[in-house]
Every structure is written in C-alpha cells, then in structure tokens.
C-alpha positions as CSV (number, residue, x, y, z in Angstrom):
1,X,111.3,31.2,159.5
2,X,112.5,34.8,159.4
3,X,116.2,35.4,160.0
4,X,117.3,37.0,163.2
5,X,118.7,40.3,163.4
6,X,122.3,40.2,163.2
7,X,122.9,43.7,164.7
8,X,122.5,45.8,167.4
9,X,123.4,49.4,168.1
10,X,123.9,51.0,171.5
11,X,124.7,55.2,172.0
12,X,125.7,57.6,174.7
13,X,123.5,60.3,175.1
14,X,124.6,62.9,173.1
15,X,125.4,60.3,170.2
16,X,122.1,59.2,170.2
17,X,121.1,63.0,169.8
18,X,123.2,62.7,166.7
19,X,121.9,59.6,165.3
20,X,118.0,60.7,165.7
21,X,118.9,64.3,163.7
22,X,120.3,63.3,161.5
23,X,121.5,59.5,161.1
24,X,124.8,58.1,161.0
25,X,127.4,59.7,158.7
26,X,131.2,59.0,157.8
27,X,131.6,62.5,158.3
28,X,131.1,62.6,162.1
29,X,133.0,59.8,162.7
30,X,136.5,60.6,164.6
31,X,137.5,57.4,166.5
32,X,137.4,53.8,165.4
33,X,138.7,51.7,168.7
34,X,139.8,47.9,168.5
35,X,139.3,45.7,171.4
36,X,141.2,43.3,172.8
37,X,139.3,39.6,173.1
38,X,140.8,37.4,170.6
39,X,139.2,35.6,168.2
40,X,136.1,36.7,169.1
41,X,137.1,40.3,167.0
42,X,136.8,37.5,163.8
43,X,133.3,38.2,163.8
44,X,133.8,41.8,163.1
45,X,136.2,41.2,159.7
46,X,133.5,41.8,157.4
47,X,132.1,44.6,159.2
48,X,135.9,46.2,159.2
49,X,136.3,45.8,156.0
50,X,133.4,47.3,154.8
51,X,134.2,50.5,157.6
52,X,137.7,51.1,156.0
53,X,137.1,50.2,152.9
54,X,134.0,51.4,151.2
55,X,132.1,53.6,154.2
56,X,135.3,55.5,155.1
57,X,137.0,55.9,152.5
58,X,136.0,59.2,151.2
59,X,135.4,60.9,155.0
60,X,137.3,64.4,154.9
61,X,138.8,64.5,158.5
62,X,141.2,62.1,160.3
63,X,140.1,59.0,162.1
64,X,142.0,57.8,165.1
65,X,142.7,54.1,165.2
66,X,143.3,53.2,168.8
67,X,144.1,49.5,169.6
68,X,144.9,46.6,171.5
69,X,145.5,43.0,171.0
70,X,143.8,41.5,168.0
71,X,142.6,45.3,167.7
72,X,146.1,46.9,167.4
73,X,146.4,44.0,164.5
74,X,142.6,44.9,162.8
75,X,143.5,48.8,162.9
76,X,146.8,48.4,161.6
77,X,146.1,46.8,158.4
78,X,143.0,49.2,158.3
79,X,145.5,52.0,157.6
80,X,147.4,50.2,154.6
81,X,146.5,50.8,151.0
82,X,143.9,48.3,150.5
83,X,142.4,48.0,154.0
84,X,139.8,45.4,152.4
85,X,142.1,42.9,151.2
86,X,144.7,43.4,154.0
87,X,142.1,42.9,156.3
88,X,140.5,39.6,155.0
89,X,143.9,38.3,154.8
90,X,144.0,39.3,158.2
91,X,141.5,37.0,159.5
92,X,142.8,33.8,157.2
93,X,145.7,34.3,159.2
94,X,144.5,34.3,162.5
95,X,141.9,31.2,161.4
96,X,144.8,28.9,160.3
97,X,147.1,29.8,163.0
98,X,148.6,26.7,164.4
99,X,151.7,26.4,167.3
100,X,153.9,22.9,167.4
101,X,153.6,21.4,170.9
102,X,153.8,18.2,172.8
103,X,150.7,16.0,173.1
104,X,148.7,17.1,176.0
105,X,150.7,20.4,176.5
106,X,150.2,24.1,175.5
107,X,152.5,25.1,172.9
108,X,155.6,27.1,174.1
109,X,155.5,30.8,174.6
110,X,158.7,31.5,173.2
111,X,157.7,29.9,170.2
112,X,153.9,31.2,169.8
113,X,156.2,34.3,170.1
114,X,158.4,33.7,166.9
115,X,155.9,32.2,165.1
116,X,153.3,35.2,165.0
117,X,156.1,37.8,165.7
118,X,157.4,36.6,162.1
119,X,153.7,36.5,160.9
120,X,153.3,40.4,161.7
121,X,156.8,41.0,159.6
122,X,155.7,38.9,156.8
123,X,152.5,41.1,156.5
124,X,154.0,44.7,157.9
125,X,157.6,44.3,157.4
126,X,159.0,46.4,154.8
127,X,155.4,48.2,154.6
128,X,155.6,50.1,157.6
129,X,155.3,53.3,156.2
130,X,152.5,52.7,154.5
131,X,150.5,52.4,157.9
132,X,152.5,55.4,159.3
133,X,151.8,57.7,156.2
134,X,148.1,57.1,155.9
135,X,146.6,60.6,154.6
136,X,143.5,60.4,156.8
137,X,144.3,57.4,159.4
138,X,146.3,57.5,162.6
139,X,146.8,54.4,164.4
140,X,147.3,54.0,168.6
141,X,148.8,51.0,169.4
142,X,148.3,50.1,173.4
143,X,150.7,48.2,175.2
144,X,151.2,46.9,179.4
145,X,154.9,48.0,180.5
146,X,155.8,46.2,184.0
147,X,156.4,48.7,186.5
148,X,156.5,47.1,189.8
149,X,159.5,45.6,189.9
150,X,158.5,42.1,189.6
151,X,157.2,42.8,186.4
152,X,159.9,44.8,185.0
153,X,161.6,41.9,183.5
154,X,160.2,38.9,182.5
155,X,161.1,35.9,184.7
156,X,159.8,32.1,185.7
157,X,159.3,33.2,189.5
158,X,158.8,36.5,189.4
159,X,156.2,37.2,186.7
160,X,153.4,35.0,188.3
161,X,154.2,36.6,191.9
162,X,154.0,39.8,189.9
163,X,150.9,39.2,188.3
164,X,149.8,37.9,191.4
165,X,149.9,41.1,193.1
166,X,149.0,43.0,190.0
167,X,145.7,41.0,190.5
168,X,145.2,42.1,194.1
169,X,146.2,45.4,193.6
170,X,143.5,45.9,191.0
171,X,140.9,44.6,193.3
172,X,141.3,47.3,195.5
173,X,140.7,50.1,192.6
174,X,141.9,50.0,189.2
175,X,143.9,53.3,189.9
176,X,146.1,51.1,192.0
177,X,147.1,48.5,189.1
178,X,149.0,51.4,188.0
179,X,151.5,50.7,190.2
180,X,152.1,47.2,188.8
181,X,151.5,48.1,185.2
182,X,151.5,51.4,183.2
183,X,149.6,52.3,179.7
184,X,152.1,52.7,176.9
185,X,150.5,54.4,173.6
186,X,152.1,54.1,170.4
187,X,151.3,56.5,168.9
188,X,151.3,58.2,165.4
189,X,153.7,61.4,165.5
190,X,151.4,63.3,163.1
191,X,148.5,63.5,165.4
192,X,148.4,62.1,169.2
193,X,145.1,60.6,170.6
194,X,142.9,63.5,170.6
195,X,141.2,62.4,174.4
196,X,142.1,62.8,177.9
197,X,144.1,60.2,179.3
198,X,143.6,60.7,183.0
199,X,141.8,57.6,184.0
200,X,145.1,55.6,184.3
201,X,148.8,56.2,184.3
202,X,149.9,56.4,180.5
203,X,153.1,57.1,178.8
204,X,152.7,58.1,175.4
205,X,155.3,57.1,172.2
206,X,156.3,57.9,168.8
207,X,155.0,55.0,166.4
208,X,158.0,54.6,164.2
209,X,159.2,51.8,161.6
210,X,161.4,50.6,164.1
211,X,158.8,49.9,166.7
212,X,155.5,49.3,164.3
213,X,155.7,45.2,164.4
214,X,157.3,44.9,168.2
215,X,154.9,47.3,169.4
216,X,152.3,45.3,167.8
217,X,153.7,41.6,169.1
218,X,153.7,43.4,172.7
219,X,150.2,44.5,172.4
220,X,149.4,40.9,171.6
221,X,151.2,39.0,174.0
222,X,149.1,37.0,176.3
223,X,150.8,37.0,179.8
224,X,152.4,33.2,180.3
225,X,150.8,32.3,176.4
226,X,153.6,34.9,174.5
227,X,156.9,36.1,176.2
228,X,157.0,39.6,176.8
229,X,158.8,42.0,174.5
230,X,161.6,43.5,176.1
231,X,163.0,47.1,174.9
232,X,161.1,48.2,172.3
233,X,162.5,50.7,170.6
234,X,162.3,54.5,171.2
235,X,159.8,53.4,174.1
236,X,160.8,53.3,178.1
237,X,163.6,50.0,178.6
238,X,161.1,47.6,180.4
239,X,158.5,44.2,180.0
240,X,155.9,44.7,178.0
241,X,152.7,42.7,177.7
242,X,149.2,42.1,175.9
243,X,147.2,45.9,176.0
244,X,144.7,44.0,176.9
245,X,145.9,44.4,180.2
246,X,145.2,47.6,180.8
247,X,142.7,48.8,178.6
248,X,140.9,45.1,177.8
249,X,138.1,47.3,175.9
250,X,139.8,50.6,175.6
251,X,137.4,51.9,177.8
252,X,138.7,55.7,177.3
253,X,137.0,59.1,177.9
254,X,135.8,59.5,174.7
255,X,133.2,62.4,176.2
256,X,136.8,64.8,176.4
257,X,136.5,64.3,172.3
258,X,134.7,67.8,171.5
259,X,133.2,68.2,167.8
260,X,134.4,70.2,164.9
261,X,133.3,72.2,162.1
262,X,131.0,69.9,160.4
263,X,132.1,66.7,162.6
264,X,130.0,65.6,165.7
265,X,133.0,63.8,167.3
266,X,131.2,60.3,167.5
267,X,133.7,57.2,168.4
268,X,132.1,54.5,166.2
269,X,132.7,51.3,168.2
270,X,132.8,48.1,166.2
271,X,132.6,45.3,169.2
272,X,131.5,41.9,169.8
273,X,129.6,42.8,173.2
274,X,127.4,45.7,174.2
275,X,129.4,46.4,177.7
276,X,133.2,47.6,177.5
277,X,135.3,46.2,180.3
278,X,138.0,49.0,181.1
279,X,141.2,46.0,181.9
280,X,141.7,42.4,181.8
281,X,141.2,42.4,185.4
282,X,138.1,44.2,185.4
283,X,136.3,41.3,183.9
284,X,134.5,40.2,187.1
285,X,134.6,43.5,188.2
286,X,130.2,44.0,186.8
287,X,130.3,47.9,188.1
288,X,133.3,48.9,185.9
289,X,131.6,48.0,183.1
290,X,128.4,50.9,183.4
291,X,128.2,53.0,181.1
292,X,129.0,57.0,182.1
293,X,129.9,60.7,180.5
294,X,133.1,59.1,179.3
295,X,131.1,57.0,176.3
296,X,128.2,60.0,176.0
297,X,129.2,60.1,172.0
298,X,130.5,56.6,171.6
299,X,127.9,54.6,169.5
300,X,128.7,50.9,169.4
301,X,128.0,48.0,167.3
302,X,127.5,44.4,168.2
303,X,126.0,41.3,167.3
304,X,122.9,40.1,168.9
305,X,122.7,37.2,171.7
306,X,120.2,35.9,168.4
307,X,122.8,35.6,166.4
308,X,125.2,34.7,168.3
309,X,123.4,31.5,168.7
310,X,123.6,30.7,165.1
311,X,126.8,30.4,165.1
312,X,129.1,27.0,165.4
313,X,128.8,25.9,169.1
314,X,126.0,28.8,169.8
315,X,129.4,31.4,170.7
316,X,131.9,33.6,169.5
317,X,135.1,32.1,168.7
318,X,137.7,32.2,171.9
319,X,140.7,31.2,172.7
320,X,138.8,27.9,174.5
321,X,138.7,26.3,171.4
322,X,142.2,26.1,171.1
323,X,141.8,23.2,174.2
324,X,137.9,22.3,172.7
325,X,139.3,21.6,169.2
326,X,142.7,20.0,170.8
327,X,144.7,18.2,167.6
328,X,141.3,18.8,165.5
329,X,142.8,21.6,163.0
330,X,140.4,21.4,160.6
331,X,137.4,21.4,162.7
332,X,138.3,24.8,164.5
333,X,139.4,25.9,161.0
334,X,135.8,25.1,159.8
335,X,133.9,26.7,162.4
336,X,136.0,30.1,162.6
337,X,135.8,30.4,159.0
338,X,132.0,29.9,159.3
339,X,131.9,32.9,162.2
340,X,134.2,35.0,159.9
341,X,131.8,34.5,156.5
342,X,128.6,35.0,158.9
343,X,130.2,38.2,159.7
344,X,128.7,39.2,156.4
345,X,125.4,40.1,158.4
346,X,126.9,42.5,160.7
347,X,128.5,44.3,157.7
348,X,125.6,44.2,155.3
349,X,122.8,45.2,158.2
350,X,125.0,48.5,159.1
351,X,125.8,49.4,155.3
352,X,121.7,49.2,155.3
353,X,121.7,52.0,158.3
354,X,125.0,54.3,157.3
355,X,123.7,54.3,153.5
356,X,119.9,55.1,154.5
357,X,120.7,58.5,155.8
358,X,117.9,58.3,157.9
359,X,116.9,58.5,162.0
360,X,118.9,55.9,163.4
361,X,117.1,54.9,167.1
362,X,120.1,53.6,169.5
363,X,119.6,51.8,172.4
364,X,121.2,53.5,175.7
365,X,124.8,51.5,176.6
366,X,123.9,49.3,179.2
C-alpha cells in the first residue's frame, strides 16, 4: 500500500506566480510566522528544524520571526545558535510536560505558571542575547494586554466578566475586541515587523533581555489555564495574556510586505491547517478565515487530512489530551512523541520541493 502524502502546499496569488517561475528558494523568503494552537505546532518540529537549520541557514537577507503562543516559543529558539538542537529539545519539553494537581481537578494556574515560566529561564535565561543578536533573524513576540478595564488586572470576578464581554464584543466585528484587548509586539529593536499593522489596534515594544522570557510566558498564557503576567518590562503597566488571543494565526497583511532586490517577499508559513483564523475568538467565526490580498505572497505548508489520520487517535495533538490521557503520562508521552517523529515526513517531503529548484504548483488558500 503506497504511503500517503504527508504535505500540502497552499499560495496567494502572486506567491504562486513565484513558485511556478521559478520554484521555492531561501532567498525569497522574508517572514516565517508561528501560530498559536498548542501542541498541535509538535507536528511541525521536524519541519522547523530543517527550515532554520539546514534550508535557512545560508539565506543572505533577514527573516522576520513573528510569533505567538507555542509559536513565540518555536521562533525563539529558531534564532539561537543551534536552532536544530534547540528546537528538538524544544518539543521534548513540551512532550513531557506535566503539572501537580488534585485527583479529578485541573492543575493550578499559578503553578502551570511557575512551572513553565521556570522552564523558559532554564532554556533562555542567561542566553537571551543570543536570540536578540541573531545576524540574520529577528524575532516578534505577540502578546493580549487588557484594556477594558475589567481586564486590566487579573482578578477572580472580573476576568471572566471581562472575557465575557470581550467575547461579545468580538461578535459584533473583530475591530471592536480592541476595546477589550490590544496587540502588544515584542519586538526586535534592530529591525520592526516590516508589514502594516492596521487591521487591529497594536502597540509595538522593544524586545530586550529584561522582557525576552516574560514576554514569552505572557504570549503563552492560556486565559484561566496560566495567570496573566502583569508589568512586563519596558512594555505598557497592564494584564497580559496568551497572543493567541488576538492574533490566534497571525493572520497579518503580509500583501503590505513589497519585494527587494533579488527577494520576492514570500511569508513562508509552516502551519498545521490550511485556513488561518485571525483571533481566538474568530474560531467559529468560518468568514474570517477566507483567504484575501493580505496573504497574496504567503505560501503555507500543512499536513494533509491523509496523514493526519495516521497519526495516534487519527488527530493532531491538543490540549484535549490532557483530560483524554488524565493520570496516563506515559501514554500521552507515547503518542506526542510518535506525532513529533512522524513529523519527519513533512520535513523530508518539502526539503524534496525547496532542493528540486523546480515549478512548484500551489494550491489557492482556501
């Protein structure tokens, strides 16, 4: 029985233009994005690591590393020394992660909190300029800040009400959750994000030593699953929460990225789905997902539904599992370590398209 195809390739227009001429080189790549999702961005490890450490490598001209969530985490250690190794340890971490708690009850967020906020300064601490000082890298780390009053502070009352309204004010229009919860971009002082950031209000900040690992914790922390970070430094006084938030799929205007001399200004999009859901919210929100202009030169990778069904339970990982898997370590051990080595075909099926340097035929973004 033949094996299924692994991966899958969606374009914008004028990406796809690209891709026919002339294939799919380093060389025109200028944006990497990480997604939010959890452990379903375990699936992608081997494909990272073969992106920053073998494919990119050598690329001439600097590659903007915007994240959020688990993405923040991925892009992060793609900008240290060995992005490979840092990277792989990456995803053994986030396997074998495991939270005391009572029987029958979530673990605390206070200490799911400590516990990966100290994970992040065993693996960053001391190293942080190493990420910042990347010749050729420049990470983005995304963040929620609470703006509404409610959600300026974390609290036991008010952050549910404020969520609550956060919900139905993004129901009305996206534009309105703004009012509830602002975009906070960490970003690399070299170099900002080199796109428009008009779809949504966004304050921008220096990514410094001081605010690398909190920065990174914030972008990570699941509303009511972490406790907020509170007062990061150098960055507005404030609540902030999971990037995910906000920009679930960084769902940016990439189309405002124009090309260079020699560089056709693709995003190359590492995913685990075909669709990019602009917020959290927006999940249930099927319009918000369409493709438009903004992604024309976006060309993104994901797995196949095929494949997908190989894996353990026929899915992704996700954070269900945690409850599926209940006091069963091992087991959910086993079967996100099998998603991470099955990974292997995602990396080794695009290395087979990037090295060909031939016609690459995209499918439109849904």
């Amino acid at each position: 029985m033949p094996r299924v195809q692994a991966l899958q390739i969606h374009a914008g227009a004028r990406a796809r233009r690209v891709l026919r001429e002339r294939g799919l080189r380093a060389a025109d790549v200028r944006i990497v994005p990480g997604a939010a999702g959890g452990p379903k961005g375990l699936v992608l490890n081997a494909l990272d690591r073969f992106v920053f450490g073998d494919w990119l490598a050598a690329a001439p001209q600097t590659v903007h590393l915007p994240g959020a969530s688990i993405g923040a985490w991925r892009l992060a250690c793609a900008c240290l020394p060995d992005p490979a190794r840092e990277l792989a340890q990456m995803a053994d971490d986030y396997v074998h992660q495991h939270y005391e708690h009572a029987p029958g009850r979530p673990p605390l967020p206070a200490h799911v909190s400590a516990v990966f906020g100290a994970q992040l300064r065993l693996r960053f601490g001391g190293r942080e300029h190493e990420v910042l000082q990347h010749p050729r890298r420049c990470l983005h780390v995304f963040a929620s800040r609470g703006r509404h009053r409610l959600l300026r502070r974390q609290g036991r009352l008010r952050t549910p009400l404020g969520y609550l309204g956060a919900l139905a004010a993004n129901a009305a229009g996206r534009r309105a959750l703004s009012g509830w919860l602002e975009r906070v971009i960490f970003s690399d002082p070299r170099a900002p994000l080199p796109l428009a950031l008009h779809d949504y209000r966004t304050h921008q900040v220096p990514l410094t030593a001081a605010n690398l690992c909190p920065s990174i914790l914030a972008s990570c922390s699941i509303p009511f699953w972490l406790d907020a970070v509170h007062d990061i430094p150098g960055a507005p006084a404030g609540a902030y929460w999971d990037g995910g938030i906000t920009d679930y799929h960084l769902r940016l205007d990439y189309g405002s990225l124009l090309p260079e001399d020699g560089c056709a200004g693709l995003v190359l999009y590492p995913h685990f789905q075909p669709t990019l859901v602009p917020g959290w919210l927006d999940k249930a929100w099927k319009r918000r997902h369409r493709a438009d202009a903004c992604l024309d030169n976006v060309v993104l990778l994901s797995p196949t539904p095929a494949w997908i069904a190989t894996l353990p339970n026929a899915k992704l990982p996700d954070r269900s599992d945690f409850k599926a898997y209940g006091d069963d370590l091992a087991g959910r051990v086993a079967a996100w370590s099998r998603a991470v080595r099955e990974g292997g075909r995602l990396a080794d099926e695009f290395a087979a398209l990037a090295h060909g340097g031939r016609p690459i035929d995209a499918q439109p973004l849904p």
